[in-house]
N, C-alpha and C positions, 0 to 999 in steps of 0.2 A: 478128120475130126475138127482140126480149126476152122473148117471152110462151115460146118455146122454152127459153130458157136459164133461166128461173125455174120453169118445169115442170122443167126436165132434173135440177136442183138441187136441189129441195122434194122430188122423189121418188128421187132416187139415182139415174137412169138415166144417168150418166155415173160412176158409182162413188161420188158424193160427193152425201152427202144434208147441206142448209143448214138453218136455221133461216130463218125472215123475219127477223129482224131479221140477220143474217148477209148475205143477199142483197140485202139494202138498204144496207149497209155495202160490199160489193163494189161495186154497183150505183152508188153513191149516191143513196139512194130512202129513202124514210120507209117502216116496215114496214105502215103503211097503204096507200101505193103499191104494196107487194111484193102484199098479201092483193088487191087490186083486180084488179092486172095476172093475178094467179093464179087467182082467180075467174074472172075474162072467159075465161081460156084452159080452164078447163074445163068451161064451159059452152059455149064452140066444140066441144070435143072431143066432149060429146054429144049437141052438135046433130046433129056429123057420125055419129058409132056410131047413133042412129038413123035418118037419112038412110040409111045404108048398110046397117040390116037389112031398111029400110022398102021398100027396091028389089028 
């Protein structure tokens, strides 16, 4: 669920684009936490977009 709200944030998909350090300030997270938690989630995300062309 965080990995959502930090993707949703860092890219504007909820209207409102953060900085990392922003989101780690909301969050309470060090912006090395932000950049980790954000990495991880978008290297899910194209695990899955190839998973899903790959089928």
């Amino acid at each position: 669920m965080l990995d959502r709200r930090v993707i949703s944030w860092r890219f504007g998909l909820d209207g409102i684009t953060l900085s990392r350090r922003e989101i780690g300030k909301r969050l309470r997270l060090t912006t090395a936490s932000v950049a980790v938690i954000e990495e991880a989630a978008l290297e899910t995300l194209r695990t899955e977009l190839v998973t899903d062309v790959a089928a």
